[in-house]
Backbone as JSON, one array per atom type, in Angstrom:
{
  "sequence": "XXXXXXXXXXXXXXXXXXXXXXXXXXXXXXXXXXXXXXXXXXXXXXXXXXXXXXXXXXXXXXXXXXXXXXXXXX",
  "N": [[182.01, 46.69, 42.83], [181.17, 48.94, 44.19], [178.66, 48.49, 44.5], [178.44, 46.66, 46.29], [179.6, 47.83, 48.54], [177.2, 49.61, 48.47], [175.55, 47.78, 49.02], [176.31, 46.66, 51.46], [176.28, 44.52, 54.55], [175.6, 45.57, 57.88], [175.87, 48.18, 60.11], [173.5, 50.96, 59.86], [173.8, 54.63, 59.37], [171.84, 56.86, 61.2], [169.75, 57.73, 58.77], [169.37, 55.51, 57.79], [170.94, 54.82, 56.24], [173.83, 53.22, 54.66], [177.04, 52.76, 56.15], [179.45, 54.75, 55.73], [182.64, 54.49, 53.3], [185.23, 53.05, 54.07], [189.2, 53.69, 54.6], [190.42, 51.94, 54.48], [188.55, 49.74, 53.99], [187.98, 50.4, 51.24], [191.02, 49.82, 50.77], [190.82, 47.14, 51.01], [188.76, 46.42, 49.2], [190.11, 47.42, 46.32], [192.52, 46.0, 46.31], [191.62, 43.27, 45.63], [191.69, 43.27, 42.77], [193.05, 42.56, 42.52], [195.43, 44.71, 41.82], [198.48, 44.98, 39.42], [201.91, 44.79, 40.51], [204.58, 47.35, 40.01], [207.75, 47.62, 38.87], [210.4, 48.19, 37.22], [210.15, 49.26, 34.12], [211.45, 48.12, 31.05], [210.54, 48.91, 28.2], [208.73, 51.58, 27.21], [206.0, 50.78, 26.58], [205.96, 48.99, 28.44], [205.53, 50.68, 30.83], [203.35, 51.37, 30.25], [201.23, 50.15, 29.69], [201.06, 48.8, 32.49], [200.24, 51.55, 33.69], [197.62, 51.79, 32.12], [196.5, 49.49, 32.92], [196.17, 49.95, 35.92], [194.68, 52.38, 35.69], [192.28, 51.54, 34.73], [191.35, 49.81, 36.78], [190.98, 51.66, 38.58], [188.87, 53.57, 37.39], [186.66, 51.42, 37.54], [186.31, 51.27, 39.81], [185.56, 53.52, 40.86], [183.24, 54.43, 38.83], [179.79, 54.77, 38.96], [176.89, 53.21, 38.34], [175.27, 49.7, 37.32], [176.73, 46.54, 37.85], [177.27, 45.1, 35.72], [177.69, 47.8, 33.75], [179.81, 48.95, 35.13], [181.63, 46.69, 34.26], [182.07, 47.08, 31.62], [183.76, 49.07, 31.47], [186.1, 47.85, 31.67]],
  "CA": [[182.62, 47.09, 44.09], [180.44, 49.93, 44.48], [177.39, 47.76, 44.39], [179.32, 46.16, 47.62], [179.91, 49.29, 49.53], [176.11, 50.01, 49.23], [174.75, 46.38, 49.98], [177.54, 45.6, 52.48], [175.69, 44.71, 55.68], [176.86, 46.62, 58.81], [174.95, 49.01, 61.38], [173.01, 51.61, 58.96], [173.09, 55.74, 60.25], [170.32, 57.13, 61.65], [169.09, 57.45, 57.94], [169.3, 54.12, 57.17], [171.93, 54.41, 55.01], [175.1, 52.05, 55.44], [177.99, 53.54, 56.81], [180.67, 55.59, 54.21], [183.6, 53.76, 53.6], [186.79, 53.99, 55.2], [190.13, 53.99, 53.24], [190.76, 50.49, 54.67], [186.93, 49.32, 52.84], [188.62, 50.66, 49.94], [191.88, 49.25, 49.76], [190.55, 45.58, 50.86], [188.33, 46.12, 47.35], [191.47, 47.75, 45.57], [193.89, 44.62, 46.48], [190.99, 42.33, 45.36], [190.95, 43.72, 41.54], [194.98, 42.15, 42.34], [196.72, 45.31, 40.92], [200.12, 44.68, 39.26], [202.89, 45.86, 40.82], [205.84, 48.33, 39.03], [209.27, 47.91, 39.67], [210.67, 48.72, 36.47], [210.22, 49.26, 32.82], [212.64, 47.82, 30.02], [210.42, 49.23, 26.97], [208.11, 52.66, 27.4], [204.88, 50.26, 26.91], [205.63, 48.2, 29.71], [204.71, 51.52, 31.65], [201.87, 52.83, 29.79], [200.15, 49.21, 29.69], [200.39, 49.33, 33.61], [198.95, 52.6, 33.67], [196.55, 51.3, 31.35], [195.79, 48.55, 33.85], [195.96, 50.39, 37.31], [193.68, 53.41, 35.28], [190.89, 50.58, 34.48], [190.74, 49.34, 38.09], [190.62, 52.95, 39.23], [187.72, 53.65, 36.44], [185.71, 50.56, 37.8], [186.01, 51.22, 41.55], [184.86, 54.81, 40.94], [181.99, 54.6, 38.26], [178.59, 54.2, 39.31], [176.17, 52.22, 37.6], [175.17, 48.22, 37.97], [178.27, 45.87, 37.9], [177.44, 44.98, 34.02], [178.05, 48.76, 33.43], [181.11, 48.91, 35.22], [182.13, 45.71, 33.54], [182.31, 47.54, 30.32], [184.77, 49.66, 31.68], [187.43, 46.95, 32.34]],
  "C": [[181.72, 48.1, 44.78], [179.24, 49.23, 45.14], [177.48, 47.24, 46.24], [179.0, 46.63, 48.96], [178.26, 49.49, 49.71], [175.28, 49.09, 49.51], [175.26, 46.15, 51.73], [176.33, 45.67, 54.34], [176.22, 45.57, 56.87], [174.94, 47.7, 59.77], [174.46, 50.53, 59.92], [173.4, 52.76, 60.1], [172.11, 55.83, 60.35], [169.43, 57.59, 60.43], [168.72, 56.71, 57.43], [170.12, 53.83, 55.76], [173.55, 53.51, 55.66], [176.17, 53.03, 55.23], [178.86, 53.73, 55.67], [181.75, 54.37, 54.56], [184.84, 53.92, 53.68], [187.96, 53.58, 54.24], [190.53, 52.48, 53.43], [189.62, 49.39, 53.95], [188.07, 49.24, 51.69], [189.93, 49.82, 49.31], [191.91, 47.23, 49.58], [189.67, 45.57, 49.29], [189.27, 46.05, 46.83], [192.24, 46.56, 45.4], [192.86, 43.03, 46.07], [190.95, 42.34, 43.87], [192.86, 42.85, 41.2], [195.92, 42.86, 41.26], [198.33, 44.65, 40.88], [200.53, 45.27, 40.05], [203.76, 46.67, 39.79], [206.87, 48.01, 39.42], [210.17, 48.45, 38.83], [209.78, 48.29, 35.2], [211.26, 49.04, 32.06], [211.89, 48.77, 28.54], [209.31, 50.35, 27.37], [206.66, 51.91, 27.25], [204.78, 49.53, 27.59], [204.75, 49.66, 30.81], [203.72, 51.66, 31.55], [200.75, 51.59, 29.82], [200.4, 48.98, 31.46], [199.89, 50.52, 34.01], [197.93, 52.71, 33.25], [195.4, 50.59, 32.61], [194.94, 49.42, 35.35], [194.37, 52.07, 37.31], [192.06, 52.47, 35.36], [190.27, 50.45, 35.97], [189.79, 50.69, 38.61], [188.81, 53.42, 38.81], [186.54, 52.58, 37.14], [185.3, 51.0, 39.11], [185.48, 52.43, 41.81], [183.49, 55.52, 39.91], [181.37, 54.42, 39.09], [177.51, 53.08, 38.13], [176.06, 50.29, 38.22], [176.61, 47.38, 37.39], [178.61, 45.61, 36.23], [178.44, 46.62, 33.3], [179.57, 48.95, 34.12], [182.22, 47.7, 34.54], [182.68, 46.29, 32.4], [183.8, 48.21, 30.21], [186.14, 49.45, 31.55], [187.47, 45.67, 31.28]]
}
């Protein structure tokens, strides 16, 4: 995702770097990784294995490294 953000074509600043990304960038990645939803819990590891999950995404979309390395993550 990262990798993404700093390929992604687009108008570069006047450093030639590609433009930051806006919270809407972000959540079109985010909603692509197709977090679960919550609505309830019946057993205390239904929670903790979506926090598990929604932690991983988080972990991927905010390492750095090449996509293999974030792979590891997840």
């Amino acid at each position: 995702i990262r990798e993404e953000f700093r390929t992604s074509s687009g108008p570069s600043d006047s450093g030639g770097n590609p433009p930051s990304v806006t919270i809407h960038t972000w959540l079109e990645h985010f909603n692509k990784q197709k977090p679960r939803s919550f609505e309830k819990a019946i057993a205390l590891v239904d929670a903790k294995n979506w926090i598990s999950h929604m932690e991983k995404i988080f972990d991927v979309m905010g390492s750095t490294g090449t996509a293999e390395e974030q792979a590891k993550n997840f």
